[in-house]
C-alpha positions in Angstrom: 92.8 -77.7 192.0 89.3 -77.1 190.6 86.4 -76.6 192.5 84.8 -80.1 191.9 87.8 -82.1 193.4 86.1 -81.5 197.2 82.8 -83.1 195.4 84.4 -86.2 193.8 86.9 -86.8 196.6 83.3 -86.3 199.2 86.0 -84.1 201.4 83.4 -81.2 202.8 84.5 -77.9 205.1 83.2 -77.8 208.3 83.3 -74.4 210.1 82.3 -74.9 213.6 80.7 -72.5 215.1 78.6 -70.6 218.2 77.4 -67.5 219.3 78.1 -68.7 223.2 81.6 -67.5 223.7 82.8 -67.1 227.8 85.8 -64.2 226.5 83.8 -62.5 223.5 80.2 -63.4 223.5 78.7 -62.9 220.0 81.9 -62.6 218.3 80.7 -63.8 215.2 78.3 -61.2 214.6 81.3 -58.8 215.1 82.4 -56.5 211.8 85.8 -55.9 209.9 84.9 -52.9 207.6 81.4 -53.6 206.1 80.8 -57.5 206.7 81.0 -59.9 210.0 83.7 -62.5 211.4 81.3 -65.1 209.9 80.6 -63.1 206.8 84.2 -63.1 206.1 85.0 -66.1 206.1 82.1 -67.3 204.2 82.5 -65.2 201.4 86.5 -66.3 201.5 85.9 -69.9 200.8 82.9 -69.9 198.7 85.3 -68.0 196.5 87.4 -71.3 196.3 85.0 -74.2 197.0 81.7 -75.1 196.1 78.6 -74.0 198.2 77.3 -77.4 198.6 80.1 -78.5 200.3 80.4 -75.6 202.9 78.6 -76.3 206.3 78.1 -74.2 209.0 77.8 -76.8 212.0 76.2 -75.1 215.0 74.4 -75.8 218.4 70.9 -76.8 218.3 70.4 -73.4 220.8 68.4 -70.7 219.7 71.1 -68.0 220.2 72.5 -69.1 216.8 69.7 -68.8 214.8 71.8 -65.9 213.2 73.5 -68.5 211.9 71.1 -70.0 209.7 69.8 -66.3 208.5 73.7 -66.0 207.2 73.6 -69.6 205.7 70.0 -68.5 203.8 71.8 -65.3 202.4 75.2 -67.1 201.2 73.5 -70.5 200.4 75.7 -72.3 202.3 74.1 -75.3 203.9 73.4 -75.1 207.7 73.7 -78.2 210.5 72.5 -77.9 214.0 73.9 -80.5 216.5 75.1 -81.2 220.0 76.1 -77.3 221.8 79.3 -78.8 223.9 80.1 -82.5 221.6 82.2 -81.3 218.4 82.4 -85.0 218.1 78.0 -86.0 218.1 77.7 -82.2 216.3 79.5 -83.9 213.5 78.6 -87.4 213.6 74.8 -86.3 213.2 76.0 -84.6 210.2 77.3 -87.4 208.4 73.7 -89.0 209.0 72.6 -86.5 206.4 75.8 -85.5 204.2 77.9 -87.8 203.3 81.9 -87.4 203.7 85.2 -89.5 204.0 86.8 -86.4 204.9 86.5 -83.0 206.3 88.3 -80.1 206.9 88.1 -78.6 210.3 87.7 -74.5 210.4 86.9 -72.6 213.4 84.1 -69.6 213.0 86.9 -67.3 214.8 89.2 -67.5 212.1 87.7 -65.4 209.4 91.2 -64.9 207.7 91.5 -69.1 207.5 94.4 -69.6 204.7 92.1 -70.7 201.9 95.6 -71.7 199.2 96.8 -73.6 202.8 93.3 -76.1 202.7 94.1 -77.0 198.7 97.6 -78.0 199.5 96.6 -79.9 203.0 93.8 -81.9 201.3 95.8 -82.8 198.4 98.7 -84.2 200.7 96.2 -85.9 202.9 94.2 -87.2 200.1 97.3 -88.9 198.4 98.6 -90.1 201.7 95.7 -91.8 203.1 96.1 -90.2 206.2 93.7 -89.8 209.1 94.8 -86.2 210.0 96.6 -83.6 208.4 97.6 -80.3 209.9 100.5 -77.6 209.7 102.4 -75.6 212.5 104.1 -73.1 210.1 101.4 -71.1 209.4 100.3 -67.8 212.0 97.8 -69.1 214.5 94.3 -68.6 213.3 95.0 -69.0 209.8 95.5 -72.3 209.9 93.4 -75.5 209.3 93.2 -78.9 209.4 92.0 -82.3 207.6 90.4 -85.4 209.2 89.3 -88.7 208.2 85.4 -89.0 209.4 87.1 -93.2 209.9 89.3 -91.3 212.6 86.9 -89.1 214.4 84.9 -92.4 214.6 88.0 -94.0 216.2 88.5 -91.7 218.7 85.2 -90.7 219.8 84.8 -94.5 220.5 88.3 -94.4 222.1 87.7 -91.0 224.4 86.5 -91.5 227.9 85.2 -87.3 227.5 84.4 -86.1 224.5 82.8 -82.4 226.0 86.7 -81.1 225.5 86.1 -82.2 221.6 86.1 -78.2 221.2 89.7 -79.3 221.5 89.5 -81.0 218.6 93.6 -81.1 217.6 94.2 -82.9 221.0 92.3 -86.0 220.4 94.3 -86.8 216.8 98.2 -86.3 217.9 98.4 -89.4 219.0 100.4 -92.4 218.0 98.0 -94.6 216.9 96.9 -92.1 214.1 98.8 -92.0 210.8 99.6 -88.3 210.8 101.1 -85.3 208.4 102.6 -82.7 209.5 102.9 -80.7 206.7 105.7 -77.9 206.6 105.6 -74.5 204.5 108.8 -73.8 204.5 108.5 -69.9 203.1 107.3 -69.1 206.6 110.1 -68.3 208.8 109.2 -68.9 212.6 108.5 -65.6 213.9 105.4 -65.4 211.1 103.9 -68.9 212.7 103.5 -67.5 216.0 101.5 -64.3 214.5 98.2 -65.2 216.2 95.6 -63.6 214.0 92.9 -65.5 215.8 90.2 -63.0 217.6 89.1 -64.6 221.1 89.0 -61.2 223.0 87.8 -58.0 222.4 91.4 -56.5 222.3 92.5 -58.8 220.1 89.7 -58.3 217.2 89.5 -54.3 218.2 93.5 -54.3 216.7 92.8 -56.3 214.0 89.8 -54.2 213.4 92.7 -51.2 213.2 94.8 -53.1 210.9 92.6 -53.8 208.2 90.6 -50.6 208.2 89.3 -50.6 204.6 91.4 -53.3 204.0 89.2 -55.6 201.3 87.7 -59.3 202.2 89.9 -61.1 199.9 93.1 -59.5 200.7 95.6 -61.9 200.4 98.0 -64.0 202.8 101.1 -61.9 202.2 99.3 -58.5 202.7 97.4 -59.8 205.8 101.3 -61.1 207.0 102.7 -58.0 206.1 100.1 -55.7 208.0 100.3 -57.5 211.4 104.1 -58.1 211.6 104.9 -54.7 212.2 102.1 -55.0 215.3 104.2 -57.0 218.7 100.9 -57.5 220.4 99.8 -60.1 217.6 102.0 -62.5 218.4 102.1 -65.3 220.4 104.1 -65.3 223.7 103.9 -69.2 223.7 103.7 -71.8 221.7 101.0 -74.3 220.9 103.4 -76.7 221.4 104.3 -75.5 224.9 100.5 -74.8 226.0 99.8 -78.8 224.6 102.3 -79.8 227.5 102.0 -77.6 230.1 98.1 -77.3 230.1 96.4 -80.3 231.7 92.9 -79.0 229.9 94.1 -80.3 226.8 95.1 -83.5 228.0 92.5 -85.6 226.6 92.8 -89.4 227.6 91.5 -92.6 225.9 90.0 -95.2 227.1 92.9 -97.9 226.2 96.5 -97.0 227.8 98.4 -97.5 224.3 96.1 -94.7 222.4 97.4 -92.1 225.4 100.6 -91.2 223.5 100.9 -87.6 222.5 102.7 -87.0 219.2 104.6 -83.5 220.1 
């Protein structure tokens, strides 16, 4: 897939992102060997795709002007939008960029499976589906694809959209045409790696792991590093914490939208 397919399919990357974080305030700002979380994963995908359609999508706070300093330094471009609506944060976007499609990536996910997006967007492109996500990978390496026709939908559907942090909630429903798309080469024990850092424990071992470990290293090294590791993986599964956790229950406004796809 060459670079210029995101351009002429108008299908941008979104990482989402703030400096306001209740379990690891700054995070962001925090360094792997030589560069930060955000750093990291910046430098990973403009490796792949095209700086023009990269966006760091932010609060309009001032805590995150760092932000924008990184954007200036990678030339990646910079949005600043609603601080709790993921949903407004990105509709405000589209007022400036235009996009059919986007692909959702969370700023605490620096090792984001960049081979993962091509595959996903291809699949979702070819489909004509509204949202396109995958299970088998380990947890914060993992991605997903939306139609900006669906976030539309269910932003006008949601009776709350200040859980839209939540994002993957709001789409698993029924009246969404929805890919789940396997990778089969993972076995199950691998998906429930979570290589996600939302506590200081959690990116001070994966700080261990990949000391002098290089940006780029690739998915099967990163696997191969935190396997051996029992306190990187996930006692529960998103699956589980979807319906046993009543703070992801999003609802809709119309009783027929309010079926979860599990």
């Amino acid at each position: 897939m060459k670079k210029n397919f995101f351009i002429r399919k108008n299908v941008i990357l979104i990482i989402l992102v703030r400096l306001k974080s209740k379990r690891l305030p700054q995070k962001a700002k925090l360094k792997i060997n030589k560069f930060s979380l955000i750093e990291t994963l910046i430098k990973r995908l403009i490796r792949h795709f095209p700086k023009k359609q990269i966006y760091i999508c932010t609060s309009n706070k001032e805590k995150d002007n760092y932000l924008k300093n990184i954007c200036e330094i990678y030339k990646v471009n910079f949005h600043r939008g609603d601080d709790k609506d993921i949903f407004k944060r990105i509709i405000t976007l589209r007022k400036k960029k235009y996009f059919d499609h986007f692909v959702r990536i969370t700023g605490d996910n620096p090792f984001t499976d960049l081979s993962a997006i091509k595959v996903l967007v291809k699949n979702h492109l070819i489909g004509k589906f509204d949202y396109t996500y995958t299970n088998d990978l380990p947890v914060g390496t993992r991605s997903e694809i939306i139609s900006y026709n669906a976030l539309k939908k269910a932003n006008n559907l949601a009776l709350d959209t200040k859980s839209s942090e939540y994002m993957t909630y709001f789409f698993k429903r029924s009246i969404f045409k929805i890919l789940e798309l396997p990778f089969k080469k993972f076995i199950k024990k691998q998906s429930l790696l979570n290589l996600s850092i939302d506590t200081l424990d959690q990116y001070l071992l994966l700080k261990k792991i990949l000391r002098n470990q290089n940006v780029f290293i690739s998915r099967k090294k990163l696997i191969n590093l935190c396997k051996t590791h029992k306190k990187m993986f996930h006692k529960i599964s998103v699956k589980d914490i979807s319906l046993k956790n009543n703070k992801y229950d999003v609802r809709f406004k119309k009783n027929l939208s309010n079926r979860i796809l599990v």
